[in-house]
mmJSON file of the N, C-alpha and C atoms, coordinates in Angstrom:
{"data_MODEL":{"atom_site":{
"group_PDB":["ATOM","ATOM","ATOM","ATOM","ATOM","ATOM","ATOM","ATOM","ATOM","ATOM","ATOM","ATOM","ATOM","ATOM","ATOM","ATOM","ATOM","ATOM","ATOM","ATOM","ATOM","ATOM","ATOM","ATOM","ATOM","ATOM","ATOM","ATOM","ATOM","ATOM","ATOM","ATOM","ATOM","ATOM","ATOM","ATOM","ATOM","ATOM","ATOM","ATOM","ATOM","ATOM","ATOM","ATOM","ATOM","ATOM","ATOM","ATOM","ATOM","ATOM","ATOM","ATOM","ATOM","ATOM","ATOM","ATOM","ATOM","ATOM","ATOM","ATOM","ATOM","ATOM","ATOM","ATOM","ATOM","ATOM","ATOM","ATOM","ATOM","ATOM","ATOM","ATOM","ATOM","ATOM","ATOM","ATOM","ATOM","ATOM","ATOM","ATOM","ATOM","ATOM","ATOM","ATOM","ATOM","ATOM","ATOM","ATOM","ATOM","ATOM","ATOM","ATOM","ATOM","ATOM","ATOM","ATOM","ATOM","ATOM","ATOM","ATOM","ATOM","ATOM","ATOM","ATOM","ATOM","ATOM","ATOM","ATOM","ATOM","ATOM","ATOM","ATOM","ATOM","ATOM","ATOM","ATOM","ATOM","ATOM","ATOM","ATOM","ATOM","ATOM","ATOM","ATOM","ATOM","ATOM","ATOM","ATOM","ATOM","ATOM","ATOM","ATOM","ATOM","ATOM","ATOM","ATOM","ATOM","ATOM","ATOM","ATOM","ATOM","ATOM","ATOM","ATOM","ATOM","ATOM","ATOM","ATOM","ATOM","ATOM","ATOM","ATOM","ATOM","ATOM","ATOM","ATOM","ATOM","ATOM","ATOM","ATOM","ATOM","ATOM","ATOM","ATOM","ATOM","ATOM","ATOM","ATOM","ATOM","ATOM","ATOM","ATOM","ATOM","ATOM","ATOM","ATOM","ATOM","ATOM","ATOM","ATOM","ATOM","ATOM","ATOM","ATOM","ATOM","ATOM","ATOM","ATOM","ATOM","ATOM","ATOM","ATOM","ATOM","ATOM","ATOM","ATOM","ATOM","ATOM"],
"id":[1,2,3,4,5,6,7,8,9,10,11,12,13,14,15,16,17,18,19,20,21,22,23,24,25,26,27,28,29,30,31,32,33,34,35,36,37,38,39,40,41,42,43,44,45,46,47,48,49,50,51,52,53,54,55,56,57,58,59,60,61,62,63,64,65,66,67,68,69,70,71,72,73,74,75,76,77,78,79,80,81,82,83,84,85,86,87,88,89,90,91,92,93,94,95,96,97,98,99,100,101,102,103,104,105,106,107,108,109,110,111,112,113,114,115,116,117,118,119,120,121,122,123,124,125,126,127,128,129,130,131,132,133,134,135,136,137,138,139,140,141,142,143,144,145,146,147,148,149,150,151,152,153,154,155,156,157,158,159,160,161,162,163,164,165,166,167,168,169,170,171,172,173,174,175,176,177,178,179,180,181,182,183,184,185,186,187,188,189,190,191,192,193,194,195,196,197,198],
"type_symbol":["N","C","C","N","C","C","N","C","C","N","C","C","N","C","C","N","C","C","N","C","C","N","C","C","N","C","C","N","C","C","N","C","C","N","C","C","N","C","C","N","C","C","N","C","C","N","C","C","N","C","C","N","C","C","N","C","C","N","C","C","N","C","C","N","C","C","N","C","C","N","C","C","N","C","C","N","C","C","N","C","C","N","C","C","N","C","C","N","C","C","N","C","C","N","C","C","N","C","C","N","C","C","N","C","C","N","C","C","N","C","C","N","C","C","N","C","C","N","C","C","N","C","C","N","C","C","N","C","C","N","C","C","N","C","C","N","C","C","N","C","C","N","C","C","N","C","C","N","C","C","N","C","C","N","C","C","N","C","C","N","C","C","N","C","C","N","C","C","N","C","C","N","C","C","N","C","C","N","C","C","N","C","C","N","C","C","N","C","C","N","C","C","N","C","C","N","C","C"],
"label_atom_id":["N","CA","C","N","CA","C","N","CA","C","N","CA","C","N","CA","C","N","CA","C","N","CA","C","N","CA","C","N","CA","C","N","CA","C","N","CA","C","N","CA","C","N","CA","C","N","CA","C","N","CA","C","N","CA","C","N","CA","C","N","CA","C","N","CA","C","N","CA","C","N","CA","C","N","CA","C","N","CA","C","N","CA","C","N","CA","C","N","CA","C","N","CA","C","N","CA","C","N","CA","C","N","CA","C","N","CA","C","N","CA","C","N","CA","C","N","CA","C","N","CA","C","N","CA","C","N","CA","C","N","CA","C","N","CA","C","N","CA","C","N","CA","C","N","CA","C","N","CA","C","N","CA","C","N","CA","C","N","CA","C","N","CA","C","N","CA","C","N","CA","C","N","CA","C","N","CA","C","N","CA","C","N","CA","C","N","CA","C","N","CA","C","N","CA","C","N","CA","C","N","CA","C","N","CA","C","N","CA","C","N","CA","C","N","CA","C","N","CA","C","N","CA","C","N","CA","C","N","CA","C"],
"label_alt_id":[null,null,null,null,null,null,null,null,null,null,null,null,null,null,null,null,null,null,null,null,null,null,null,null,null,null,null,null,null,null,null,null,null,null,null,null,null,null,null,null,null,null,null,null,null,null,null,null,null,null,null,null,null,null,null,null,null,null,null,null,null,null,null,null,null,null,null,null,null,null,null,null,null,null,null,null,null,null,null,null,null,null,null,null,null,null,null,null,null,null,null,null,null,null,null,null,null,null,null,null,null,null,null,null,null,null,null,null,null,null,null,null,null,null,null,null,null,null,null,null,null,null,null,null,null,null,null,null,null,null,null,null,null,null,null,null,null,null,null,null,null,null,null,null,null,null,null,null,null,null,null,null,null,null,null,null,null,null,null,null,null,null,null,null,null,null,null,null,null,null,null,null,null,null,null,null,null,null,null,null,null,null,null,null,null,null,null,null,null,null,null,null,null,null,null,null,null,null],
"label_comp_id":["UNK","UNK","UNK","UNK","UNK","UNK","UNK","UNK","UNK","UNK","UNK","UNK","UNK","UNK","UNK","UNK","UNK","UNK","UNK","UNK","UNK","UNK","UNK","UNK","UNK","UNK","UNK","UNK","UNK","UNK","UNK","UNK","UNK","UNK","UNK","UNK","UNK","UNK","UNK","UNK","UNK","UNK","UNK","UNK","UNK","UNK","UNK","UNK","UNK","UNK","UNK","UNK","UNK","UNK","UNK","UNK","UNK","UNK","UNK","UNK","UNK","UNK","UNK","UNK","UNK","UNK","UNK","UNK","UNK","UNK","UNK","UNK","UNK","UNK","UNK","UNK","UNK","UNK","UNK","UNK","UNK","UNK","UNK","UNK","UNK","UNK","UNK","UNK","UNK","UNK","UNK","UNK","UNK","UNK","UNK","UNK","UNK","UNK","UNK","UNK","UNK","UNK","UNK","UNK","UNK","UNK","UNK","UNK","UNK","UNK","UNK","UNK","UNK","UNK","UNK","UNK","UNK","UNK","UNK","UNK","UNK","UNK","UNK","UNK","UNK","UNK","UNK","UNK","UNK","UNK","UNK","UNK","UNK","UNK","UNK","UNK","UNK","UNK","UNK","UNK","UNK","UNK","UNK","UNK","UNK","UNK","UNK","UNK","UNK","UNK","UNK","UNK","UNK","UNK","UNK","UNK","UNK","UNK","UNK","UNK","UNK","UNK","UNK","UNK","UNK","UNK","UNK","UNK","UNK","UNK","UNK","UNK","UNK","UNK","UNK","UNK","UNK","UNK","UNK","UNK","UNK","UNK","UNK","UNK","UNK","UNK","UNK","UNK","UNK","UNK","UNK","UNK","UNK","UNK","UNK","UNK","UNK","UNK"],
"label_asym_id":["A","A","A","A","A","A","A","A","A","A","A","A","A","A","A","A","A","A","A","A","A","A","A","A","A","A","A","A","A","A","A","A","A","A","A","A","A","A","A","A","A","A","A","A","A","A","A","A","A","A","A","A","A","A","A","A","A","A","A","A","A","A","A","A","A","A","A","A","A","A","A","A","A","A","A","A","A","A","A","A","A","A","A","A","A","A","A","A","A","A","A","A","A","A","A","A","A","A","A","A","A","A","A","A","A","A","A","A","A","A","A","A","A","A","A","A","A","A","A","A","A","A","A","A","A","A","A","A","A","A","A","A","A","A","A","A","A","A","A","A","A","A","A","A","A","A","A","A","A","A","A","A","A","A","A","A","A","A","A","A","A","A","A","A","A","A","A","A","A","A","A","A","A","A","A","A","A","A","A","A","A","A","A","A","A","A","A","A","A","A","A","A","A","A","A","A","A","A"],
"label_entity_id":["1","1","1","1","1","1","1","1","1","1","1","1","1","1","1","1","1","1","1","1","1","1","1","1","1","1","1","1","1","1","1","1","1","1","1","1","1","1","1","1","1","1","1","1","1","1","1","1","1","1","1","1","1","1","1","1","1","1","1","1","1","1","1","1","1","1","1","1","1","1","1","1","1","1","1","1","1","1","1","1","1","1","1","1","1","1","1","1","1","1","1","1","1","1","1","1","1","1","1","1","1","1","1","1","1","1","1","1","1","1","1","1","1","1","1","1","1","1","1","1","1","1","1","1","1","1","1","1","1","1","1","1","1","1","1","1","1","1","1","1","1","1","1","1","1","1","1","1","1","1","1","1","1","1","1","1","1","1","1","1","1","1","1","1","1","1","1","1","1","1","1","1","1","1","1","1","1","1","1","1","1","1","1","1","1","1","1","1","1","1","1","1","1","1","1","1","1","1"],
"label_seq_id":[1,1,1,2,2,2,3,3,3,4,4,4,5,5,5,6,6,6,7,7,7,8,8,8,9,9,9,10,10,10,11,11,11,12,12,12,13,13,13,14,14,14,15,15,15,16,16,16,17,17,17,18,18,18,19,19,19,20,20,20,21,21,21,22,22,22,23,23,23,24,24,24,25,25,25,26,26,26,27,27,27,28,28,28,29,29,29,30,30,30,31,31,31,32,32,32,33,33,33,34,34,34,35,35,35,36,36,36,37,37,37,38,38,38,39,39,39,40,40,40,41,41,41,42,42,42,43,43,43,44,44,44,45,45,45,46,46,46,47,47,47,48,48,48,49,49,49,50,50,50,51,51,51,52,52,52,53,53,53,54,54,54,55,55,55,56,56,56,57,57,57,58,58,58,59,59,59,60,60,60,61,61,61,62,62,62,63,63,63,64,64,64,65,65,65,66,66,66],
"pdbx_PDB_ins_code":[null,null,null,null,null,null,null,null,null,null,null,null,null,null,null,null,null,null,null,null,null,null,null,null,null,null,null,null,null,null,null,null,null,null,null,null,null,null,null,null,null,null,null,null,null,null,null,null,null,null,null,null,null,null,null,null,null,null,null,null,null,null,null,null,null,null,null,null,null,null,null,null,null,null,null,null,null,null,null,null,null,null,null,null,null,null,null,null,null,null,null,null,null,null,null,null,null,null,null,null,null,null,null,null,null,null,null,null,null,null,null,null,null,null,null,null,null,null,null,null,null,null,null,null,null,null,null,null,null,null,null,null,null,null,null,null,null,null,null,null,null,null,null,null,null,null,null,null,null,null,null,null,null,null,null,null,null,null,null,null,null,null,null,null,null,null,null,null,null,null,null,null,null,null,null,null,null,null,null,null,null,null,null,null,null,null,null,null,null,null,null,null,null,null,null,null,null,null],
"Cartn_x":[0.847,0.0,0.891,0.677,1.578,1.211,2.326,2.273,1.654,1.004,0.021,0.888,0.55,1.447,1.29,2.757,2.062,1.781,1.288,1.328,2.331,2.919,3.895,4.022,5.716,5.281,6.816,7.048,8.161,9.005,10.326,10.773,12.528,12.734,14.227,15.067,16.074,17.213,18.084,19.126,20.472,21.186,22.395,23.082,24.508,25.2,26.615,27.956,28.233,28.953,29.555,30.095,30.513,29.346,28.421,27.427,26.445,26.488,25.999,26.697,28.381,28.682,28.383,28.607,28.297,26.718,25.886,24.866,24.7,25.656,25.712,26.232,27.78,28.314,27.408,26.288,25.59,24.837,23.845,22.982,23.734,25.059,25.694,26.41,26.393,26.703,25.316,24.622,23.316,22.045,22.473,21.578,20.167,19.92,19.245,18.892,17.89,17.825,18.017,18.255,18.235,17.368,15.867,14.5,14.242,14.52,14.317,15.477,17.058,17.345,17.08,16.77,16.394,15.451,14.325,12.807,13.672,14.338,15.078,15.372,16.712,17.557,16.411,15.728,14.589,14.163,13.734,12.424,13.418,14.733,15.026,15.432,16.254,16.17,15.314,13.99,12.794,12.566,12.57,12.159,13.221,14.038,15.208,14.823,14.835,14.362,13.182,12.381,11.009,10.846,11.668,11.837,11.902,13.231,13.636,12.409,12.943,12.08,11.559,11.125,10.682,12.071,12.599,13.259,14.631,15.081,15.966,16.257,15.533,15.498,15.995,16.927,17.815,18.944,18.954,20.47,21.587,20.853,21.699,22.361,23.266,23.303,22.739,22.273,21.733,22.187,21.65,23.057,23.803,23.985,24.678,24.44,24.698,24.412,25.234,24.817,25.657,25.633],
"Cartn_y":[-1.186,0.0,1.247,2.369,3.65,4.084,5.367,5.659,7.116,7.686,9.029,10.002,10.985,12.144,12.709,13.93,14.86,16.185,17.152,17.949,18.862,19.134,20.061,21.0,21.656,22.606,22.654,22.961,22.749,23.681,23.495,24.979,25.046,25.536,25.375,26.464,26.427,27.047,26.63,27.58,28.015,28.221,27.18,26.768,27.54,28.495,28.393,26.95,27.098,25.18,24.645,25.518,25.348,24.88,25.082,25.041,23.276,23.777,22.32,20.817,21.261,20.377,19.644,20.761,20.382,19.686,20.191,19.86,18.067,18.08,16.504,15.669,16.419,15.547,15.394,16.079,15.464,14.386,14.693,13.32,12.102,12.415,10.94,9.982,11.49,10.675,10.38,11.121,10.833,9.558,9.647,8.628,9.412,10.805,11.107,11.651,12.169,12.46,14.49,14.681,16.358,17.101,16.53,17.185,17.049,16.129,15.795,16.576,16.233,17.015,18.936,19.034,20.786,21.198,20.13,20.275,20.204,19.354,19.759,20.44,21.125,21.824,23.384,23.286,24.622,24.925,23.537,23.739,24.023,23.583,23.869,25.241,26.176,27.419,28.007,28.184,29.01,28.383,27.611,27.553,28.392,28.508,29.002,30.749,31.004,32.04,32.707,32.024,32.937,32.887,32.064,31.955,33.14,33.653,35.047,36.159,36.998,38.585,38.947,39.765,40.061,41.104,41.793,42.662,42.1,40.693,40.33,39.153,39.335,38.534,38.816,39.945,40.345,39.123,38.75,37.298,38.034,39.045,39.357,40.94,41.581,43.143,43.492,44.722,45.706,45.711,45.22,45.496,44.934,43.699,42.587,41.328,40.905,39.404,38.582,37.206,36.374,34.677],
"Cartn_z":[0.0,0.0,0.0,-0.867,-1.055,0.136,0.502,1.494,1.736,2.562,1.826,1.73,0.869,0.687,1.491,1.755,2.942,2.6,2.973,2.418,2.254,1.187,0.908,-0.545,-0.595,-1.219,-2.255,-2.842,-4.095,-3.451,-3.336,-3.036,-4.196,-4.482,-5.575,-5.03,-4.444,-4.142,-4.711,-5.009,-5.503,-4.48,-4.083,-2.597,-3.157,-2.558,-2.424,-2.244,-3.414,-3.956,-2.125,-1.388,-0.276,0.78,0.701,1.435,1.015,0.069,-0.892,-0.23,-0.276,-0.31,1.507,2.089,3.377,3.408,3.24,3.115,2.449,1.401,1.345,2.213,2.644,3.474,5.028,5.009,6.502,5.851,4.593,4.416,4.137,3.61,3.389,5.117,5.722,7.253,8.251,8.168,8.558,8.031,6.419,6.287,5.408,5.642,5.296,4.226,3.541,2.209,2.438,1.816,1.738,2.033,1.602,1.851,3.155,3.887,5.231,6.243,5.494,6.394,6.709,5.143,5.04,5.882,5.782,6.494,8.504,8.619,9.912,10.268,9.273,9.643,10.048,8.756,9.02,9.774,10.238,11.473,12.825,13.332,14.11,14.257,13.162,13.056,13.151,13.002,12.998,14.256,14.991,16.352,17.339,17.035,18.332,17.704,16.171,15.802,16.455,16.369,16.967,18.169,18.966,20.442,21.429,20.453,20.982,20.722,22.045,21.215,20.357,19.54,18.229,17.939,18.884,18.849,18.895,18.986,19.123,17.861,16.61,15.457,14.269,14.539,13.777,13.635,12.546,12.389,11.149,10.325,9.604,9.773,9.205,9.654,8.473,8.61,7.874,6.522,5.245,4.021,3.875,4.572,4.455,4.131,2.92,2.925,3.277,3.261,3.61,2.779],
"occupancy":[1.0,1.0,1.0,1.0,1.0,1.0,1.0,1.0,1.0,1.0,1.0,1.0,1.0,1.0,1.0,1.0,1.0,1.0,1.0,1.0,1.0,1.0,1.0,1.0,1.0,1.0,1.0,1.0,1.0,1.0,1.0,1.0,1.0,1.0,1.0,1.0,1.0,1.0,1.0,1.0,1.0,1.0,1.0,1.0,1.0,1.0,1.0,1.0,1.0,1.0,1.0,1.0,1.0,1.0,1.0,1.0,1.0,1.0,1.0,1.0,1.0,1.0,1.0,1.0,1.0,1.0,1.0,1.0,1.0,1.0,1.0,1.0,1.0,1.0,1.0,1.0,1.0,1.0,1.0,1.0,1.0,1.0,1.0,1.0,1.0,1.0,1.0,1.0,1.0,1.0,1.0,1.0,1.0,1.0,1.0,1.0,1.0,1.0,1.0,1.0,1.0,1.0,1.0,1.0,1.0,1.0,1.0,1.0,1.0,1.0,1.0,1.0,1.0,1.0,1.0,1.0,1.0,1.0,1.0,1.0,1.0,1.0,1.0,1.0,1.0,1.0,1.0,1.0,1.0,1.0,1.0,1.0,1.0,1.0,1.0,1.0,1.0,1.0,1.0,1.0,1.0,1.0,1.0,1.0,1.0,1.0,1.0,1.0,1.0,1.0,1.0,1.0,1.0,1.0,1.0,1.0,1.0,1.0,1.0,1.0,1.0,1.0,1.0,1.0,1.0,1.0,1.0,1.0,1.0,1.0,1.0,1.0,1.0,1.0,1.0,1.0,1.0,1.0,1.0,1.0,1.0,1.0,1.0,1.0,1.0,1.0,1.0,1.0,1.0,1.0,1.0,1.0,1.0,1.0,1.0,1.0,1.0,1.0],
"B_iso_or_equiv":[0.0,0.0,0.0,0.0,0.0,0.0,0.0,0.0,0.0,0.0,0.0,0.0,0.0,0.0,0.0,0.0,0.0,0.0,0.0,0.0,0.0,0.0,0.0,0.0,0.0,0.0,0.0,0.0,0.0,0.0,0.0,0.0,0.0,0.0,0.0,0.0,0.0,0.0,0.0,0.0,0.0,0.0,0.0,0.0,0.0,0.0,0.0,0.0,0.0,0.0,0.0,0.0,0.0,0.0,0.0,0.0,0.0,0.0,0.0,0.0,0.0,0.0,0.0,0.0,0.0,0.0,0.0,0.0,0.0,0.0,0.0,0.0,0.0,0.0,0.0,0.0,0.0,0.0,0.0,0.0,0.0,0.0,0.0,0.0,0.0,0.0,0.0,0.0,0.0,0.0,0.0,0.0,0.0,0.0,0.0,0.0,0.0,0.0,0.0,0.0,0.0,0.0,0.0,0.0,0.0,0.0,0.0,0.0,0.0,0.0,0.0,0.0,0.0,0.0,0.0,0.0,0.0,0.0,0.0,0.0,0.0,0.0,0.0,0.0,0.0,0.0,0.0,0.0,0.0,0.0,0.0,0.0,0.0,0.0,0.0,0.0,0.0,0.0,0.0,0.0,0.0,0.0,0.0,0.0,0.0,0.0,0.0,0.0,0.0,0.0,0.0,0.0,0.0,0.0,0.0,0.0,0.0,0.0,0.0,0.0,0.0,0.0,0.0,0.0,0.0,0.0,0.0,0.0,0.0,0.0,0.0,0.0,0.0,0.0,0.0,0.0,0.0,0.0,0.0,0.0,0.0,0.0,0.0,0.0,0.0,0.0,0.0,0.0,0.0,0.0,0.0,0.0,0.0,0.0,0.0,0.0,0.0,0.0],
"pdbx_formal_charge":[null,null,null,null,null,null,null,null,null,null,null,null,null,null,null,null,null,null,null,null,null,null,null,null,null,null,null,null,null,null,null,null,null,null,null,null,null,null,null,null,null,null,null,null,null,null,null,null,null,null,null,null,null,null,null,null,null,null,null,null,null,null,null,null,null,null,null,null,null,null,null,null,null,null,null,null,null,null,null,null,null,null,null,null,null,null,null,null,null,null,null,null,null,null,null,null,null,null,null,null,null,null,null,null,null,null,null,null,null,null,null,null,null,null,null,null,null,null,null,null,null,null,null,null,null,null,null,null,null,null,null,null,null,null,null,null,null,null,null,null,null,null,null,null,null,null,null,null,null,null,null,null,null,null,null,null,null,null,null,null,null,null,null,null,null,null,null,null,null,null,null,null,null,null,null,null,null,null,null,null,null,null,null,null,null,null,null,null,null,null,null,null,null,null,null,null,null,null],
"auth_seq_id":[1,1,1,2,2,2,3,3,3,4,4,4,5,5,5,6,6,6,7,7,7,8,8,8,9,9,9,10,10,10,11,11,11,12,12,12,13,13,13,14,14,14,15,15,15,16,16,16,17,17,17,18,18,18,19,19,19,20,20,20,21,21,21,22,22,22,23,23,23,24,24,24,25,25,25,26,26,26,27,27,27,28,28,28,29,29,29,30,30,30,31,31,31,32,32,32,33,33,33,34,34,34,35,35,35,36,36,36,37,37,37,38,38,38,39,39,39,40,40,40,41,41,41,42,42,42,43,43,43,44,44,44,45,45,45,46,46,46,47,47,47,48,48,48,49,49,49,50,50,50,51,51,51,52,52,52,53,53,53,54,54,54,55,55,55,56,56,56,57,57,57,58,58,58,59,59,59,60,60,60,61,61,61,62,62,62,63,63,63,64,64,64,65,65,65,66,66,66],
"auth_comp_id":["UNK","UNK","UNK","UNK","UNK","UNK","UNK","UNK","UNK","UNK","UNK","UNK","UNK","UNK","UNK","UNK","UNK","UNK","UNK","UNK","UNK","UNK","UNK","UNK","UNK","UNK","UNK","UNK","UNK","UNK","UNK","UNK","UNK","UNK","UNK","UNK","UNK","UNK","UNK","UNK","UNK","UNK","UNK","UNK","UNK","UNK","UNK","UNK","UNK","UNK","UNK","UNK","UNK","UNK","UNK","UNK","UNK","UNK","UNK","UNK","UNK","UNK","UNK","UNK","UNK","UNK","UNK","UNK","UNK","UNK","UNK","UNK","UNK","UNK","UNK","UNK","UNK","UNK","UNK","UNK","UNK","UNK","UNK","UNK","UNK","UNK","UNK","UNK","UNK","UNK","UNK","UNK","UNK","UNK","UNK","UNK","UNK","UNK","UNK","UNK","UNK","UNK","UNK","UNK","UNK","UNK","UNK","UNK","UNK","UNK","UNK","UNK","UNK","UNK","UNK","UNK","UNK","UNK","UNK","UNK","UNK","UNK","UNK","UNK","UNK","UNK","UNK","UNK","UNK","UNK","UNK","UNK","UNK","UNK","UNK","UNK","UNK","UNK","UNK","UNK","UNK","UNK","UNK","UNK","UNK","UNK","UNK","UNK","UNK","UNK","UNK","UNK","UNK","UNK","UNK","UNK","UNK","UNK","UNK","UNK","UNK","UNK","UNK","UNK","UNK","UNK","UNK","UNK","UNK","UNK","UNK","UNK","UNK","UNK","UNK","UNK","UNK","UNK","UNK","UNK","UNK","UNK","UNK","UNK","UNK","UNK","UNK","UNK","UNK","UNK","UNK","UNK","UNK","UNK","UNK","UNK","UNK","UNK"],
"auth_asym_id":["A","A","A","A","A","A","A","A","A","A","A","A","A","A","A","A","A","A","A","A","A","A","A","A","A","A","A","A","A","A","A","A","A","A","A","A","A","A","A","A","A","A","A","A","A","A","A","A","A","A","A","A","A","A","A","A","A","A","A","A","A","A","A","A","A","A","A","A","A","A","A","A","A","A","A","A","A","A","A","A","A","A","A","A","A","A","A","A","A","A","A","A","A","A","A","A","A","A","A","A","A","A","A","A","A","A","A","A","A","A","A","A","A","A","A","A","A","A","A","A","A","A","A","A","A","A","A","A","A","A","A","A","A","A","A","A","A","A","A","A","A","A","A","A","A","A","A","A","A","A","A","A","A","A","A","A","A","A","A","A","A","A","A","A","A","A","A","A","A","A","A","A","A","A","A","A","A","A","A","A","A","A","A","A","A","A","A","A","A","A","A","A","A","A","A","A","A","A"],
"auth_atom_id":["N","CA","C","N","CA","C","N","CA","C","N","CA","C","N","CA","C","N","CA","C","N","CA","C","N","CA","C","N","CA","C","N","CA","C","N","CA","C","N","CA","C","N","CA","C","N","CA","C","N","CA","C","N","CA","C","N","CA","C","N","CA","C","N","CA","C","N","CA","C","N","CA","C","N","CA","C","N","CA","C","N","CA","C","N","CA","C","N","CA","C","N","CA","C","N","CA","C","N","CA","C","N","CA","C","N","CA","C","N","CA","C","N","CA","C","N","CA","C","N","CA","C","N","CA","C","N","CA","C","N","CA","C","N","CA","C","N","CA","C","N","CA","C","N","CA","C","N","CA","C","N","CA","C","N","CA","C","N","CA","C","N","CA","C","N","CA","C","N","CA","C","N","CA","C","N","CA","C","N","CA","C","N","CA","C","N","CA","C","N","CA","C","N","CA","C","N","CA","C","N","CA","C","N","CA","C","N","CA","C","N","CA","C","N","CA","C","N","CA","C","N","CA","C","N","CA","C","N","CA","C"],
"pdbx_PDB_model_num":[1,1,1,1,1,1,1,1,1,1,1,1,1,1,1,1,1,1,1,1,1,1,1,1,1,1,1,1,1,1,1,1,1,1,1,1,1,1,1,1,1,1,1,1,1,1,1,1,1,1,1,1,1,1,1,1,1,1,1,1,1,1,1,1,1,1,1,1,1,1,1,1,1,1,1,1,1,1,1,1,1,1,1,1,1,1,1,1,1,1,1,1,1,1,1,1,1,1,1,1,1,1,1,1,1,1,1,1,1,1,1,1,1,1,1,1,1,1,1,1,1,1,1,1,1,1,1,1,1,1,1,1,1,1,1,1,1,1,1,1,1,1,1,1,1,1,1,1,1,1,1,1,1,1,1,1,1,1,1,1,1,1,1,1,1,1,1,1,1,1,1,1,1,1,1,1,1,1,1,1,1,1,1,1,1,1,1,1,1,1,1,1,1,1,1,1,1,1]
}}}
């Protein structure tokens, strides 16, 4: 029996090659697939994110990317 879909949503990013690669080297040590670990990695950032203050959710400076 298939297994039910869940609900979700397409998302396509363009990774910095450095970043990418890290990003593989966890699913190949973890085991996990990319979508799962992204859906992780996300969800734990936006939780420690919105945790804080509203006034304290600044992560980037002003004019600065990263």
């Amino acid at each position: 029996m298939p297994r039910a879909k869940k609900d979700a949503k397409v998302l396509n990013v363009k990774l910095a090659t450095p970043v990418y690669d890290q990003l593989e080297e966890f699913c190949e040590e973890s085991g996990m697939s990319k979508t799962v670990a992204a859906e992780k990695i996300f969800t734990q950032f936006f939780h420690e994110y919105f945790e804080r203050p509203a006034d304290e959710r600044t992560i980037f400076q002003h004019g600065v990317k990263e």
